[in-house]
C-alpha positions in Angstrom: 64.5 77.1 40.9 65.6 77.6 44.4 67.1 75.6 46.5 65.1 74.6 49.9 66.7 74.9 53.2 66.6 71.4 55.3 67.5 72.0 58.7 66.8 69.1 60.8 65.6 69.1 64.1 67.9 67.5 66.8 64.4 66.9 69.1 64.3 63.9 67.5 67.8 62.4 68.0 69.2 60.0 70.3 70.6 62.0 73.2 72.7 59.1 74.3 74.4 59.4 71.1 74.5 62.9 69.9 78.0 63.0 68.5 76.7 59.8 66.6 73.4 61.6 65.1 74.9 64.7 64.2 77.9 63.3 62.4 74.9 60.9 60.7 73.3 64.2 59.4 76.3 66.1 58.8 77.4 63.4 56.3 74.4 64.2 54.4 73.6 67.0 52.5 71.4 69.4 55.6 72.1 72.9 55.8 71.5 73.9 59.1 70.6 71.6 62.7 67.4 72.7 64.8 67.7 73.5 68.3 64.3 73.5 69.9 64.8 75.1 73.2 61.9 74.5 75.7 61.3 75.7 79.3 57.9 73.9 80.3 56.2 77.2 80.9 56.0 78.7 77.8 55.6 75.2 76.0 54.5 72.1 78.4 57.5 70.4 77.6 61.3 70.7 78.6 64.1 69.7 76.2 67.4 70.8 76.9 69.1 73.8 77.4 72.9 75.9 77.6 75.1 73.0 78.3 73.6 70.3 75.6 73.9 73.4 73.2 77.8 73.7 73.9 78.0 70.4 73.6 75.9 70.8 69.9 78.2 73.2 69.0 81.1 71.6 69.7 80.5 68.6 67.7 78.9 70.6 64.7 80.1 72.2 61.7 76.6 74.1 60.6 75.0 76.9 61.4 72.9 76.0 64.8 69.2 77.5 64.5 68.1 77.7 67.8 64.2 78.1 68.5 63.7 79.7 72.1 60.4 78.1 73.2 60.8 80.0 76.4 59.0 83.1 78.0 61.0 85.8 78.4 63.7 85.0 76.1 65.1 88.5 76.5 66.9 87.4 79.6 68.9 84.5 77.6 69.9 86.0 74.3 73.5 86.5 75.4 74.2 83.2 77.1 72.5 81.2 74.0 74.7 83.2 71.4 77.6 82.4 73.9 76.7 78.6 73.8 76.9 78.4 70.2 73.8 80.1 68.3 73.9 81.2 64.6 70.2 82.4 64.0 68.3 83.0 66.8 64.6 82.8 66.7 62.3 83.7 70.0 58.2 83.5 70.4 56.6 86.9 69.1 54.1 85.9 72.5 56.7 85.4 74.3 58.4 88.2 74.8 56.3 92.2 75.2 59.3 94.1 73.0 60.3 91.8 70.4 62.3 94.6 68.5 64.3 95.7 71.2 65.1 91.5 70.8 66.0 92.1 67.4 68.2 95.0 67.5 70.0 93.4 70.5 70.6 89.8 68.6 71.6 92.2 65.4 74.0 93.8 67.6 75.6 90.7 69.0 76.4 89.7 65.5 74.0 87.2 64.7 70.9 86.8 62.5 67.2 87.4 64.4 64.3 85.5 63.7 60.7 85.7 65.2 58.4 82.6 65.7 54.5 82.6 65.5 52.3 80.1 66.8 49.6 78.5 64.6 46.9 80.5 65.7 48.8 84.0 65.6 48.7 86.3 62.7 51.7 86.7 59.8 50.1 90.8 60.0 51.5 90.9 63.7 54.5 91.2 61.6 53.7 93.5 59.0 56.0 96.5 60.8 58.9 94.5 62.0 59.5 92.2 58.9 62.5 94.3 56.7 64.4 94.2 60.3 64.3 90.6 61.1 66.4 87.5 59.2 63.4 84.8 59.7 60.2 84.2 60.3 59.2 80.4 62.0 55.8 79.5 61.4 54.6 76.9 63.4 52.8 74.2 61.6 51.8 72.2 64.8 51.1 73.9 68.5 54.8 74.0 70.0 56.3 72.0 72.5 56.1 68.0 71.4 57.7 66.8 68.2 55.5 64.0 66.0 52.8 65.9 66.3 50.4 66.7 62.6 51.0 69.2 59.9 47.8 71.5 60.7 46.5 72.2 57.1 45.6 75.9 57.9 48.8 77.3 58.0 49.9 76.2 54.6 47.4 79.2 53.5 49.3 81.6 56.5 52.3 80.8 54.5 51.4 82.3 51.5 50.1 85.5 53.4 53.0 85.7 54.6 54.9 85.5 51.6 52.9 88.2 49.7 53.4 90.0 53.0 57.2 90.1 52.5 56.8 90.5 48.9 54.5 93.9 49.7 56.8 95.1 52.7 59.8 94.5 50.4 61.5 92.0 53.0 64.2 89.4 53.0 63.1 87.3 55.6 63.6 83.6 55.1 60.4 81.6 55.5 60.4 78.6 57.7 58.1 76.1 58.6 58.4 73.5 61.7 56.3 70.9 62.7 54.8 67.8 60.8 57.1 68.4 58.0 57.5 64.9 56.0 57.6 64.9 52.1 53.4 65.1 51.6 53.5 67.8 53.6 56.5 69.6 52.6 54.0 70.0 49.1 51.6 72.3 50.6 54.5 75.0 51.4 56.2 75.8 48.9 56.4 79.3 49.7 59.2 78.4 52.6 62.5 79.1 52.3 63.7 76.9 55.6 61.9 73.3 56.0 62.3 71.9 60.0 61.9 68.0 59.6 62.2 66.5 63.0 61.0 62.8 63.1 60.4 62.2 59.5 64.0 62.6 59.1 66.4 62.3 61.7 64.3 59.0 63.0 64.5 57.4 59.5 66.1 54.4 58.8 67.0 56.0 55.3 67.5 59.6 55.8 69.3 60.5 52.4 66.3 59.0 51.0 63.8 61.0 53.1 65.7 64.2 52.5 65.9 63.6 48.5 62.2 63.3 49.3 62.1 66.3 51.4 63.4 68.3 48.4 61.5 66.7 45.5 58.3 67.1 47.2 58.6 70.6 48.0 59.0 71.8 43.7 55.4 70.6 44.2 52.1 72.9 44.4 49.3 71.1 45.7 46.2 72.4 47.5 45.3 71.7 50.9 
């Protein structure tokens, strides 16, 4: 059986102690950290941006997936991959040429991913999905973290997956928003689980992340 990604997201942490939270997540056993970026246009919410990701980077041994919640990301790529990215994933609503993104992100050496909101589509993607290295799926409306796992989506995920499967894709599958160990069940078609709250805010985290992973061998029905 495969091994589900965690890659928890740093919205949650204690920004007067960042050092402190990462080394606290880094001690466990996470594969990536999550960088939600957010500009208060695209998303009504701002979080942090270039400098706060240097200073991510700098205290971080993983691979930094960064989530541009921005419009027109195509005006940041090369700063953000200068600040530290690893994988990095931009709005397919935010941006009007979203493969020219790609092929520019490919070309600067790092891997591409594309984000969709709820309410968008995984057939938006049916063209561009052998080119890219993720696909986000938004499980709550972005912009706030503790938000609710909406149930549609787990049923998006599975198109999507049979999607990949029929286009003959690599793309890793990952799923962000609400993501606790009940609802890490309903998907387990991802590849990439982004726990924000239900993780990095618990008093036990190996024991929510053990939970994380058990819970996610599980099939059951929304």
């Amino acid at each position: 059986m495969r091994r589900v990604l965690i890659a928890p997201s740093l919205l949650a942490a204690d920004f007067g102690h960042l050092a402190e939270e990462i080394a606290a997540l880094e001690r466990l056993d996470i594969d990536w950290l999550h960088c939600d970026i957010m500009d208060g246009a695209f998303v009504p919410n701002i979080s942090f941006g270039l400098p706060v990701l240097e200073a991510i980077r700098k205290y971080s041994h993983k691979p930094l997936d960064v989530h541009l919640m921005i419009q027109a990301p195509e005006l940041y790529i090369e700063r953000f991959i200068e600040a530290g990215a690893d994988i990095l994933t931009f709005h397919w609503e935010a941006t009007p040429h979203p493969d020219r993104l790609v092929q520019r992100i490919h070309a600067l050496g790092k891997k591409a991913g594309i984000a969709l909101n709820p309410a968008t589509p995984v057939e938006v993607l049916q063209d561009i999905l052998p080119e890219i290295d993720l696909v986000c799926v938004m499980s709550v409306n972005p912009g706030f973290g503790g938000q609710q796992f909406i149930p549609y989506v787990a049923h998006k995920v599975r198109r999507l997956a049979a999607l990949r499967a029929e286009v003959q894709a690599s793309a890793l599958i990952e799923i962000d928003g609400g993501i606790t160990p009940e609802t890490a069940a309903w998907v387990p078609e991802a590849d990439v689980l982004v726990a924000g709250n239900s993780l990095v805010r618990a008093s036990d985290k190996a024991a929510i992340l053990s939970a994380l992973r058990q819970a996610h061998t599980k099939r059951w029905e929304v």
